[in-house]
N, C-alpha and C positions, 0 to 999 in steps of 0.2 A: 259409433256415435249416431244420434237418430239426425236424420237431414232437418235444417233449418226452413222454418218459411215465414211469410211475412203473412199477419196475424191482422185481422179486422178486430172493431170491438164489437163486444158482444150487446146483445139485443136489451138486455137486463141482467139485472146481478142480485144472486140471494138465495136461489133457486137455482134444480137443474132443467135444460132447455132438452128439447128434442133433439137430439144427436142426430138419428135417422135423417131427418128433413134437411139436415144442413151441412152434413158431414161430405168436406171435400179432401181430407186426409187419406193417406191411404200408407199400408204398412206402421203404425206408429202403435204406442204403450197405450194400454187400457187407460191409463192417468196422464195422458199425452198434454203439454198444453198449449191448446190449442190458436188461442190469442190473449195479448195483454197489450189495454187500451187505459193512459192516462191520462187524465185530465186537472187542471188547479181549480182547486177550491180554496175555501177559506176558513181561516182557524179561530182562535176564541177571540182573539186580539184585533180579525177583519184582515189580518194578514194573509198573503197566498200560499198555499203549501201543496204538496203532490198526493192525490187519492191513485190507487190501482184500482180496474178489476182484471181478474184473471178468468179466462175460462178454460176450463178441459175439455179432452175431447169426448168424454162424455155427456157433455152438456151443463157440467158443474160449475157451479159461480163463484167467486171471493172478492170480496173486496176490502182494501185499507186503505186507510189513510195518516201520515207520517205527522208527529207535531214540532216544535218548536220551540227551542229555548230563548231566554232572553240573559240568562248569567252562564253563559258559556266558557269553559275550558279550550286551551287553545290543543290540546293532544285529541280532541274529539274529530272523528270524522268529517268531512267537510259535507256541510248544506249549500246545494249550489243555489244562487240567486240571480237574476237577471241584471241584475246593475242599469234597470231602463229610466232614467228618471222620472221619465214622465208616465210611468206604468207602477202603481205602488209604491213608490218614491224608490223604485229601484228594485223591489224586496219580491219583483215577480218570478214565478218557479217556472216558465215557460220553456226555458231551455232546458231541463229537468225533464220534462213533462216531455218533449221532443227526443229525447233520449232513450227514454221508454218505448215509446211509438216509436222508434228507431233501431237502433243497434240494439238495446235488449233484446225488446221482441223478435228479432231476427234471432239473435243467439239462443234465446230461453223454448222457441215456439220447434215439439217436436220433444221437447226432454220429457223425462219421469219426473212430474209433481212429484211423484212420492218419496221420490228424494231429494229430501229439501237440501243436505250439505252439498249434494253434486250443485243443485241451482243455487246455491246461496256460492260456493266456488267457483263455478262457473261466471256471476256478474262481479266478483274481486278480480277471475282471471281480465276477464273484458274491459275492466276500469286501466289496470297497470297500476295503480300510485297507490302507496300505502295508504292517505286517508280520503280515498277514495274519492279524489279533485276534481276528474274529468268527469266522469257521468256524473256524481252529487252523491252521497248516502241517501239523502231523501228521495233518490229515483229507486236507486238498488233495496234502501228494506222496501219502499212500498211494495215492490215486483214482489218480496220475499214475502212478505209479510202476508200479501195478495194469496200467492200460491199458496202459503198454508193454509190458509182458510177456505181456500176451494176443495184442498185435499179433505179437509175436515166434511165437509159440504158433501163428497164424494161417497164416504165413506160413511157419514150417518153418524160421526161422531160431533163432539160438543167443541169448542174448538181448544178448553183447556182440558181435554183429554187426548187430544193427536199432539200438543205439545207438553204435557205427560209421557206420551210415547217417546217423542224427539231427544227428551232429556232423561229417560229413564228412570221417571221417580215416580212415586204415588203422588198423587193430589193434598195439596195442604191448604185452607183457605188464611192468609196472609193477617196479622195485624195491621191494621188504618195507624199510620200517621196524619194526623188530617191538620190542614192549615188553618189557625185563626185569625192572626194579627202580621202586617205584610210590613216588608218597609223595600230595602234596597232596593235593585233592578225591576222588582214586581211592583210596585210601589214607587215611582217619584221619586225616589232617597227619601221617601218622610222620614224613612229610621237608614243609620246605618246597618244595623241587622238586617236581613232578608224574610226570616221567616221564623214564627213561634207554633211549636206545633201541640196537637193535645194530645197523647199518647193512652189508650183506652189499659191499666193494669190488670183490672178486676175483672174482666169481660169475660163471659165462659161462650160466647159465639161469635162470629161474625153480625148477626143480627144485633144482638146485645151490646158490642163495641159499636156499633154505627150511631145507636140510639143516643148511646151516652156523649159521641163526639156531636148530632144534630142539637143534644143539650146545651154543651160546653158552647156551640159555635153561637146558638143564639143569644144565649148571657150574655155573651161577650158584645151583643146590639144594646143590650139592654144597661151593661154595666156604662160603656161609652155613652149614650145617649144621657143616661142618669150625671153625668159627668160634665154634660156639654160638648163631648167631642165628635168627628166624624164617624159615620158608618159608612165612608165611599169603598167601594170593593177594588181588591186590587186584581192581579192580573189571575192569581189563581180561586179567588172568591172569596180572598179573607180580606177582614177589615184592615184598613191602612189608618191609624191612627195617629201616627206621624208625634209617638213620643221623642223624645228628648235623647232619652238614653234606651239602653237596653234594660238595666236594671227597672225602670217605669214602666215597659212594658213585661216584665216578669210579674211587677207587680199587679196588672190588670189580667196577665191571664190566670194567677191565682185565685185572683176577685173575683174571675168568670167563671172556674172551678169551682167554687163557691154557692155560688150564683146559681150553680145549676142544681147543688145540692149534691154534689159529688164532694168528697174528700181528697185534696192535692194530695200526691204523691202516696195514698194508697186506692182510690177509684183512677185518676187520673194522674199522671206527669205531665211535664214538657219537653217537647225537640225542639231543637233551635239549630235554623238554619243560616251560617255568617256568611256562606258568601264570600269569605273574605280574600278571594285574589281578586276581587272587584273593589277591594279598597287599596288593595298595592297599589305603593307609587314607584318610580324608575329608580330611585333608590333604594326599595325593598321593604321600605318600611310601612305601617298601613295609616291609615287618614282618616278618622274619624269625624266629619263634616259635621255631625248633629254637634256633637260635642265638644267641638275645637280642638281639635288635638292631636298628637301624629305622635305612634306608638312604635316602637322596633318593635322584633318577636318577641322578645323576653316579656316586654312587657304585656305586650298580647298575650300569650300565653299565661300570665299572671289576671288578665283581665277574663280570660275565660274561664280561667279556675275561680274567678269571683263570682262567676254568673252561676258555675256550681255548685259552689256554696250558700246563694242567696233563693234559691228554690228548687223545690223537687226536679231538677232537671237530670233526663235519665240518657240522652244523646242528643249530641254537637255534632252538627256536618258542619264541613269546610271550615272548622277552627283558625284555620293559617291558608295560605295561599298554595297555590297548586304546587309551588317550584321550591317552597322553602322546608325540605325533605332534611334539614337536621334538627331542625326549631319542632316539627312534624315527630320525630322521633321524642326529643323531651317531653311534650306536648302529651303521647302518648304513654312515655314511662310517670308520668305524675297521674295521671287521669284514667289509662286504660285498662284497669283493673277494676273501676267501679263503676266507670261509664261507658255508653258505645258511642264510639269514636269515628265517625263515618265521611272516606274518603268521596267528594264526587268529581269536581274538578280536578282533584285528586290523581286520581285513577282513571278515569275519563274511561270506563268500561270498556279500554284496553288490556289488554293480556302481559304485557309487558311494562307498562305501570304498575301494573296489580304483582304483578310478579317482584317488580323492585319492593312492595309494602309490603308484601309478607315476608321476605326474604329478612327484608329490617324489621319488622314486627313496628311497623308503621300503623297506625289505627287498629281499629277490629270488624270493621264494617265497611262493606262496600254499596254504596247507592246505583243499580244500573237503570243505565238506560237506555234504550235498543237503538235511537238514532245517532245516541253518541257511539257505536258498534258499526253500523249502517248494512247489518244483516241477522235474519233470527238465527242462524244458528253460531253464528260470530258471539250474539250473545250468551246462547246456553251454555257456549263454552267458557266465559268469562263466569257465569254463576255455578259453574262446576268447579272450574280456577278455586274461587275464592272459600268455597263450602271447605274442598279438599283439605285446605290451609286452615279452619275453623276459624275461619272471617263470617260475619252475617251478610245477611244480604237483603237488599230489598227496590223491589220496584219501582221505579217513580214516574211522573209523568214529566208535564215539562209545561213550563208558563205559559204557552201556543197553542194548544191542545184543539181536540177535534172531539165528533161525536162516538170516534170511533174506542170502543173500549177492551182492547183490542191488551190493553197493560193489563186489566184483570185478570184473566185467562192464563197471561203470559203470568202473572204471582202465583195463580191456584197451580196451574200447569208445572214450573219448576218448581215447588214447594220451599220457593223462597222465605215465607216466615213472616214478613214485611209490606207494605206498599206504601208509598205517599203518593197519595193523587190531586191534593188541592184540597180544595174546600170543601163543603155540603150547601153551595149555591153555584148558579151557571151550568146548563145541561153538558155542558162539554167535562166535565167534574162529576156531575150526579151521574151521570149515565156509566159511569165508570161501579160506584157503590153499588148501581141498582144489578150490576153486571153480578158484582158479588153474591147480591141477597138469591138473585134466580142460581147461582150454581149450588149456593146453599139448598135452597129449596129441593134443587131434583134429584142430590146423591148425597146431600150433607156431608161433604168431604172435611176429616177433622180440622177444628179452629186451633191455631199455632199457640195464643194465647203469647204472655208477656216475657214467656221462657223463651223466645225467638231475638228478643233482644241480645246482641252481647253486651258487656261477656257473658257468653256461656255458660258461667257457673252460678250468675245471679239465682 
């Protein structure tokens, strides 16, 4: 084992630095690293969260930064937070941030970057607790997340080609799920639904699918506007319109498909995001606030299959609530043949969640997301999990979000198929797109196209 030492931060990050001038290691791997120095910054929302940078001993630099959900799963790894009131109403990563610059960088300073499972093992060995409560997930992937992109840096590669390497696949560039119209937790509750999203069919590029979602997203200013209603952005960059029901917002985002001069359901579909273990009540049942009303699963279940029948709608995440895994199965046997069915709170891009849904043939999709993992190769192994079982898969980010685009790379890189990023407003969202357009540009890695959806067989 390489000896540990206690790691300064580095001068800059992005670049590599003179080794020579400053190299006080001695005996250690050509891809040593050499320090990792954390800091809090802040996400899309003004809230604090944990950036890394890493540097090697070469002089190589990486840096990440973790984001943030607000409809959180409770089987996801733990974001540790300060609970300081008077410091961000609580919500400060400072103790995160101290943990890095502590015990990691002791433990990580000295190891081979280049092997990311060892460091990504290494900071689960050093937590102890399964969802990783003492140090935070949002310390552990920054550090991980950090080091891969210095090894990328190191090495002269892109960074969704080292995790290419990592995951053992060719490069695919992912389908845009893109958000237009918000309600639940991203939104106020305007709506009880979370999310309507615009699903590009017809796209023969990543270029070509982006254009047509920047289309659909501004109709949809224009359709509300024409209408009298709100254009306030919600937390991911879509409009919060704060219909009534769900079915009134199906019908505006048809109008915006429209509107753009795209054809519903052969240029364009809808995802629709429920959210809905955020409408559970301690009874089990769900709560429909817009619309008065408190539903068991049957009946949900019957309200979901209305929203499929009442528009091109081509996949439902969180249909039913995390825990209610026999409602979850019906759910699936009426719907999962024609539609994709996508666990997120779900599955909470654990291994053993995932593992119970395929086993039951639970959903056909898994939505990941690397903080709910709180390490990068924790994750690759959940989107290997799920591939192996012929579940889809796809990217997502997370309502908190950073400039770091860092999920792009992480879709082209595993050849997930997939990505939901937000909207096409807010640079913590755009910078994610633009991520795509430039990988496109310098190797045009093939476009997954609307075959990546499942099922499968579509």
């Amino acid at each position: 084992m390489a000896p540990f030492f206690r790691c300064a931060a580095p001068a800059f990050v992005g670049a590599r630095l003179d080794a020579d001038s400053s190299r006080q290691l001695t005996d250690v791997k050509p891809l040593a690293i050499r320090a990792l120095h954390a800091r809090q910054i802040l996400d899309s929302r003004g809230r604090p969260t944990v950036e890394v940078d890493a540097l090697l001993d070469d002089g190589s630099c990486g840096r990440a930064s973790v984001p943030s959900g607000a409809s959180t799963g409770a089987a996801e790894a733990h974001e540790l937070r300060d609970g300081d009131p008077a410091r961000y109403a609580g919500l400060g990563v400072l103790r995160a941030v101290g943990n890095v610059n502590g015990e990691i960088a002791r433990a990580l300073c000295g190891c081979d970057a280049a092997d990311q499972r060892d460091v990504d093992e290494r900071l689960r060995a050093l937590d102890g607790t399964p969802q990783l409560r003492r140090l935070g997930a949002n310390a552990t992937l920054a550090a991980s997340l950090a080091v891969c992109r210095a090894v990328a840096v190191a090495r002269g590669q892109w960074l969704y080609e080292r995790i290419a390497e990592l995951a053992g696949v060719t490069p695919l560039l992912p389908v845009p799920l893109t958000n237009i119209l918000s309600g639940g937790l991203h939104a106020g509750r305007g709506m009880d639904v979370q999310d309507f999203l615009a699903v590009p069919m017809r796209a023969v590029s990543i270029d070509d699918a982006i254009h047509r979602m920047a289309r659909v997203r501004s109709a949809a200013d224009d359709v509300l506007r024409d209408r009298g209603m709100t254009t306030l952005l919600a937390d991911e960059g879509g409009v919060a319109p704060a219909c009534a029901t769900a079915s009134a917002a199906l019908r505006l985002m048809v109008e915006a498909i429209e509107r753009a001069g795209l054809q519903p359901g052969d240029d364009v579909s809808i995802a629709i995001d429920v959210a809905a273990t955020s409408l559970v009540q301690p009874d089990g049942r769900y709560a429909l606030a817009r619309e008065q009303r408190v539903l068991d699963s049957d009946a949900m279940i019957e309200l979901v299959c209305a929203w499929a029948r009442e528009a091109p709608v081509v996949s439902i995440e969180d249909g039913l609530g995390e825990d209610d895994w026999v409602a979850w199965r019906t759910l699936t046997q009426r719907l999962g043949r024609t539609l994709q069915l996508v666990g997120d709170d779900l599955f909470a891009t654990h291994p053993q969640r995932l593992a119970r849904g395929t086993r039951d043939r639970i959903g056909n999709a898994i939505l990941v997301k690397a903080n709910q993992n709180g390490t990068l190769t924790g994750t690759l192994d959940v989107i290997a999990q799920a591939k192996a079982a012929g579940y889809a898969t796809i990217v997502s980010a997370r309502s908190g979000e950073t400039e770091d685009a860092f999920i792009a790379d992480l879709a082209v890189g595993t050849a997930a198929g997939q990505i939901k990023i937000g909207s096409l407003r807010t640079s913590s969202t755009v910078a994610k797109y633009n991520q795509l357009l430039r990988i496109d540009e310098r190797s045009r890695p093939p476009y997954a196209g609307f075959a990546a959806l499942a099922p499968l067989e579509r």
